[in-house]
PAZAPA-4460 file (N, C-alpha, C; in steps of 0.05 Angstrom, whole numbers, plus 32768, in hexadecimal, padded with zeros to 4 digits):
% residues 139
    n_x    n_y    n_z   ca_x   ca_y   ca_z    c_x    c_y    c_z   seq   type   mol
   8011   7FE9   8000   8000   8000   8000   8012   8019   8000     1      X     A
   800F   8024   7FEE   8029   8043   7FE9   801B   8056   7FFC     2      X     A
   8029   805E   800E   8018   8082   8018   8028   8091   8009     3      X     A
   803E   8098   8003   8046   80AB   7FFA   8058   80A5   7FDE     4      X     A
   8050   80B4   7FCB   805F   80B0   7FAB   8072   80C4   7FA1     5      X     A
   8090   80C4   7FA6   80A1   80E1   7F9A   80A7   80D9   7F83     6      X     A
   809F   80C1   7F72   80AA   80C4   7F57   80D0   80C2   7F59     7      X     A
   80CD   80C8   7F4A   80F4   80C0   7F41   80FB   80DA   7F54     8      X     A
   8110   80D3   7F66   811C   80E6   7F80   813E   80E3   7F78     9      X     A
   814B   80F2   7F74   816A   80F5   7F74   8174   80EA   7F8D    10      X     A
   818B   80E2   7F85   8196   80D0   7FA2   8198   80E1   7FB2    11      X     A
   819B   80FC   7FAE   81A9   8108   7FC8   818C   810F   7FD0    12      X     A
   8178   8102   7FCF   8159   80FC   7FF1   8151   80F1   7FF2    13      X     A
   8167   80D2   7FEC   8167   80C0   7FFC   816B   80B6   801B    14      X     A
   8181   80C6   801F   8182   80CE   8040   8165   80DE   804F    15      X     A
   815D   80F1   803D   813F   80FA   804B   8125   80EB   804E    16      X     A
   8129   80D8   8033   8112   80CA   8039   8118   80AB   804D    17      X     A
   8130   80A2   8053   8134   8094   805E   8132   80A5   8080    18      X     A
   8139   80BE   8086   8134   80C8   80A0   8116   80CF   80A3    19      X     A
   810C   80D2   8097   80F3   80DE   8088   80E1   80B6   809F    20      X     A
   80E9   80A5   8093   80DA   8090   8093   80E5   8082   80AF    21      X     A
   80F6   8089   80B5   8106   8072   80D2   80FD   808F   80EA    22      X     A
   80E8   80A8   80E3   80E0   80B7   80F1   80C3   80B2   80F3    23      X     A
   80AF   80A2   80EB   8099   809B   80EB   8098   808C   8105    24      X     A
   8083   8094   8113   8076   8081   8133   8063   807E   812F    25      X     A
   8064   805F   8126   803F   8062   811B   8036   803F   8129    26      X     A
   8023   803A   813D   801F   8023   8140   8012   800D   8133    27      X     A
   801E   8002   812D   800B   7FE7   811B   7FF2   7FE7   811E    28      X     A
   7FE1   7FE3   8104   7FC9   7FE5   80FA   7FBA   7FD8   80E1    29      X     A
   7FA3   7FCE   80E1   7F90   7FBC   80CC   7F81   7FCF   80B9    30      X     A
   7F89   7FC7   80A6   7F73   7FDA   8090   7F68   7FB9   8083    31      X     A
   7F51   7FBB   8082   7F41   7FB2   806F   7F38   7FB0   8052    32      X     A
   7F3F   7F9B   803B   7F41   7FA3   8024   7F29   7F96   801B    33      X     A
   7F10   7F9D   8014   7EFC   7F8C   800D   7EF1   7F9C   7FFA    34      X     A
   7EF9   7FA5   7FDC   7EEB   7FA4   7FC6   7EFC   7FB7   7FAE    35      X     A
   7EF8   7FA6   7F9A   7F08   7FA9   7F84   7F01   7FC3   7F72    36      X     A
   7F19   7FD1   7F6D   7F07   7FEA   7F62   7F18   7FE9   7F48    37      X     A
   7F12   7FF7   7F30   7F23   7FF8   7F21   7F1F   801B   7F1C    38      X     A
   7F3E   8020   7F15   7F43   8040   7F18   7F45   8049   7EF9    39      X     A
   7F37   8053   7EE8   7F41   805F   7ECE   7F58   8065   7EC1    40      X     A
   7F53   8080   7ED0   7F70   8090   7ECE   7F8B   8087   7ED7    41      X     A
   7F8B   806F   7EDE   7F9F   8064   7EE6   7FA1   804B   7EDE    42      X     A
   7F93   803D   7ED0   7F8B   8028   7EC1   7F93   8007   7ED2    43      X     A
   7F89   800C   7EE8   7F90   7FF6   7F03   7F7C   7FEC   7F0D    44      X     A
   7F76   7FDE   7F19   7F69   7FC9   7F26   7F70   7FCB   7F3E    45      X     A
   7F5F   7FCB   7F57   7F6D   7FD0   7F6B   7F5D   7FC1   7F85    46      X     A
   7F69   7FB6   7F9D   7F55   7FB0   7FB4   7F54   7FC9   7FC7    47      X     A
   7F3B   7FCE   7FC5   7F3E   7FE7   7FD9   7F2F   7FE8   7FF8    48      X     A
   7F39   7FF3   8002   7F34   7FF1   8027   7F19   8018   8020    49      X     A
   7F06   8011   8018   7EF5   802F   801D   7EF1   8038   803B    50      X     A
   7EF6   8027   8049   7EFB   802D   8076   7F09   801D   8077    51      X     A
   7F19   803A   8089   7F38   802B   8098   7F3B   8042   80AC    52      X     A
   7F4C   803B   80BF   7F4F   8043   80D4   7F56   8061   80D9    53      X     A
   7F50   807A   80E7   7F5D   8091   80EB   7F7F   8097   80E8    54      X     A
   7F85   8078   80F8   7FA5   8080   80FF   7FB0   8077   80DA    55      X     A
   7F9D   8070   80CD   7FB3   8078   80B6   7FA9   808D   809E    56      X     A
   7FA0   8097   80AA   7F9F   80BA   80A1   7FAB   80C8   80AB    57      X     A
   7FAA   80C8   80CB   7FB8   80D5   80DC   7FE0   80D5   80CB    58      X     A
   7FE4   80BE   80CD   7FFC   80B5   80C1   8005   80BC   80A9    59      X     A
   7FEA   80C1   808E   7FF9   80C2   807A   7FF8   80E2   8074    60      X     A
   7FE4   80F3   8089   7FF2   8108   8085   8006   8119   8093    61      X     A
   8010   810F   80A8   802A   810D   80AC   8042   810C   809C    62      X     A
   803C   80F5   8091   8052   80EB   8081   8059   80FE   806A    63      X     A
   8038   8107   805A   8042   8122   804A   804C   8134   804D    64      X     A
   8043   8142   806D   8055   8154   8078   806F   8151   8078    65      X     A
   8077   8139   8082   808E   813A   808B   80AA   813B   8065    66      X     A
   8096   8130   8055   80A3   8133   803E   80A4   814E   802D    67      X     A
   808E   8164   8038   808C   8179   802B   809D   8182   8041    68      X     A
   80A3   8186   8053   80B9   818D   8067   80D5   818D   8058    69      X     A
   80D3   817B   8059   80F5   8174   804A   80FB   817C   802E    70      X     A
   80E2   818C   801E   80E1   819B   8000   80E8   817A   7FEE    71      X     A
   80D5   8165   7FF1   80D3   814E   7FE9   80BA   8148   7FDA    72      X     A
   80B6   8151   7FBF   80A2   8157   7FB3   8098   813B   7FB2    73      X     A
   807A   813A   7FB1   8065   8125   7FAF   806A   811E   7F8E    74      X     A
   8059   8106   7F7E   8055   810A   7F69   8035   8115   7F6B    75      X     A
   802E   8123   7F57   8009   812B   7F58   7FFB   810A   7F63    76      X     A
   7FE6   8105   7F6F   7FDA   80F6   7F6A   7FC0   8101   7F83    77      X     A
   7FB0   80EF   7F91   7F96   80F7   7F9E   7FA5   810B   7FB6    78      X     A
   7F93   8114   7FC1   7F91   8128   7FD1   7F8C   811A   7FEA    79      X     A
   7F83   8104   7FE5   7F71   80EF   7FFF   7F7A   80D9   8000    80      X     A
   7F7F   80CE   8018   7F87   80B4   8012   7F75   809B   800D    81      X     A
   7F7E   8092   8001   7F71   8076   7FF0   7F7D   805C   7FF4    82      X     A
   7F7A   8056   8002   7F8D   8035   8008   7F82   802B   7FFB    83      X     A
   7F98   8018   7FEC   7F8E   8003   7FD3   7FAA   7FF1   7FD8    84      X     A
   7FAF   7FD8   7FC6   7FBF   7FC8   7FB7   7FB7   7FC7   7F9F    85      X     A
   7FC8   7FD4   7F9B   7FCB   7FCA   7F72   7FC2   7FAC   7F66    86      X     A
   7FAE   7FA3   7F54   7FAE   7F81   7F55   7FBE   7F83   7F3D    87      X     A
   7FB5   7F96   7F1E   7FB8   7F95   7F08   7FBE   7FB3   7F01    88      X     A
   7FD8   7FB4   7EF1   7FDC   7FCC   7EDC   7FD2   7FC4   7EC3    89      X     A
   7FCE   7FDB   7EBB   7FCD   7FDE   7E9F   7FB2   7FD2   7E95    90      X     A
   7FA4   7FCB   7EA3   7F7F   7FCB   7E9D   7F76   7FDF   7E86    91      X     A
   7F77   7FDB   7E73   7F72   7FF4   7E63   7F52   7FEC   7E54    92      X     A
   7F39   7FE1   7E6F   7F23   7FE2   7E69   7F1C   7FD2   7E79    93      X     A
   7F05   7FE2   7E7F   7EFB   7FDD   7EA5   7EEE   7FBA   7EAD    94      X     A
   7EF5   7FB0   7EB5   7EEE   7F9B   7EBB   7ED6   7F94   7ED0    95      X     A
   7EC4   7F7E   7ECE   7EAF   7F7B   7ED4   7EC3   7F71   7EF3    96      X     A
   7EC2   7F84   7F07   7EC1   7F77   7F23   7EAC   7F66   7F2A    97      X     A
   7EBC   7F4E   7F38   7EAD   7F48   7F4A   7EB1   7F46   7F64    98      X     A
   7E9B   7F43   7F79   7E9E   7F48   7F92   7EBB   7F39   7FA4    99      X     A
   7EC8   7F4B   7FB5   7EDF   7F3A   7FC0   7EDA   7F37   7FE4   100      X     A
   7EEE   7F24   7FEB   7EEA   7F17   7FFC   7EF8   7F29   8014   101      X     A
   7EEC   7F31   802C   7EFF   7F45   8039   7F1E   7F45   803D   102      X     A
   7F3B   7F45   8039   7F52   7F3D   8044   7F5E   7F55   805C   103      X     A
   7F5C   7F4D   806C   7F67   7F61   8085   7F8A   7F5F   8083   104      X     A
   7F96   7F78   8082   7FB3   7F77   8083   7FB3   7F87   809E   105      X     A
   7FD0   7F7A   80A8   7FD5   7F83   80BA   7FEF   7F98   80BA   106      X     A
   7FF6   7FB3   80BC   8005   7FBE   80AC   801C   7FBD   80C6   107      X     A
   8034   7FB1   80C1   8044   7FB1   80D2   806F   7FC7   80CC   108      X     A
   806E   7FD4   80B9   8084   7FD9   80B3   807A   7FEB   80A2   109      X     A
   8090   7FFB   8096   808E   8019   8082   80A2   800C   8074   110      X     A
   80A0   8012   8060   80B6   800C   8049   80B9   8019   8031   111      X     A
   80D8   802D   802F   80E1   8039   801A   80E0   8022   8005   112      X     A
   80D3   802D   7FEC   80D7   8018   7FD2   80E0   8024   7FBD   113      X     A
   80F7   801C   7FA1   80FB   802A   7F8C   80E8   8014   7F80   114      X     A
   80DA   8029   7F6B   80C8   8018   7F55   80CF   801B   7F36   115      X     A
   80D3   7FFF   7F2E   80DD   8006   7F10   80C0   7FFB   7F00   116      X     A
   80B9   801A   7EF3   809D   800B   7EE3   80AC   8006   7ECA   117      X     A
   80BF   800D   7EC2   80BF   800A   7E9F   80C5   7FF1   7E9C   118      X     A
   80D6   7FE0   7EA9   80D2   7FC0   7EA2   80B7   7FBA   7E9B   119      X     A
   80B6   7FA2   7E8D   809F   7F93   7E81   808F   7F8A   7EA3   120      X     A
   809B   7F81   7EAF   808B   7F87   7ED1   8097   7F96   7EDF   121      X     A
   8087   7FA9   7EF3   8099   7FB8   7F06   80A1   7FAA   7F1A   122      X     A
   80BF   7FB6   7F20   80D3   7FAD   7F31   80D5   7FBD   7F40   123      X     A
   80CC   7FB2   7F61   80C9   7FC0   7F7B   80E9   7FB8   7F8C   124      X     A
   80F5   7FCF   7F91   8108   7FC2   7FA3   8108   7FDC   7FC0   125      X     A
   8104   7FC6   7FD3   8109   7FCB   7FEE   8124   7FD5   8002   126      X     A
   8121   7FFF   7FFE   8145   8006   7FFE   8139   8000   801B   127      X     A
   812D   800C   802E   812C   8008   804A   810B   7FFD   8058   128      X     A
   810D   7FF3   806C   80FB   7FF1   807B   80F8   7FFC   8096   129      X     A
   80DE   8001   80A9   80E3   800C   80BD   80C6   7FF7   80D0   130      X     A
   80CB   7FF2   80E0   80B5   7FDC   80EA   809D   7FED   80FB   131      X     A
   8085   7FF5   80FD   8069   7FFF   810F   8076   7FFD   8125   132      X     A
   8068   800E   8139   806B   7FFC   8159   8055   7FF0   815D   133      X     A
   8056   7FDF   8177   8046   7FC4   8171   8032   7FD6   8183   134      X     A
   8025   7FC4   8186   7FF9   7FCC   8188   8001   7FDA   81A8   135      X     A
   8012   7FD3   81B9   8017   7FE1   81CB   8021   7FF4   81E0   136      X     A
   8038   7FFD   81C4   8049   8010   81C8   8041   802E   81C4   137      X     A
   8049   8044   81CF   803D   8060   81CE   8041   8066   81AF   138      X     A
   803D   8071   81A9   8048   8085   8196   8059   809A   8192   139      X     A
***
């Protein structure tokens, strides 16, 4: 699940977004993914959570802050957050959903990712991770 998208970033904020992310206090949390939406303008397929919890709003606008802080430009995209998983790219004609089955994730870690779309599949690689605190630690 992406909260935040900077698009292609020069190495030199990679150190920001890695301080940027090992500075997040966020306690572990369930979003709920129960129904398939497909997005046009983005030509994707997606499982989407339409209710999910405060603390990850609370969190992901934070997290914008903390990137417009550091003069760490967003790429354009919603204004709101939208929790989804990607199922399918490149849908280029809307597909007859059908109903899905609830999957509860349990969100335990933050994780810096580089994404290579121009390969024939995109290639996600994992530069850092940072782990939630658990269900009973402060914040």
């Amino acid at each position: 699940m992406t909260l935040a998208f900077v698009g292609e970033a020069p190495e030199s904020q990679a150190a920001a977004l890695r301080r940027i992310g090992g500075s997040q206090r966020v306690r572990r949390f369930a979003v709920q993914f129960d129904a398939f939406e497909y997005w046009e303008k983005s030509l994707v397929v997606v499982a989407a959570a339409p209710e999910f919890p405060a603390e990850l709003t609370h969190w992901w606008q934070q997290l914008h802050a903390d990137l417009a802080q550091h003069h760490l430009a967003l790429e354009p995209g919603p204004t709101r957050l939208r929790p989804h998983v990607t199922i399918a790219r490149k849908v280029m004609q809307a597909p007859v959903l059908q109903a899905m089955s609830a999957v509860v994730w349990t969100m335990r870690s933050l994780s810096l990712l580089h994404s290579n779309t121009a390969a024939p599949q995109p290639i996600y690689t994992v530069l850092d991770t940072w782990p939630l605190l658990d269900e009973t630690a402060a914040p």
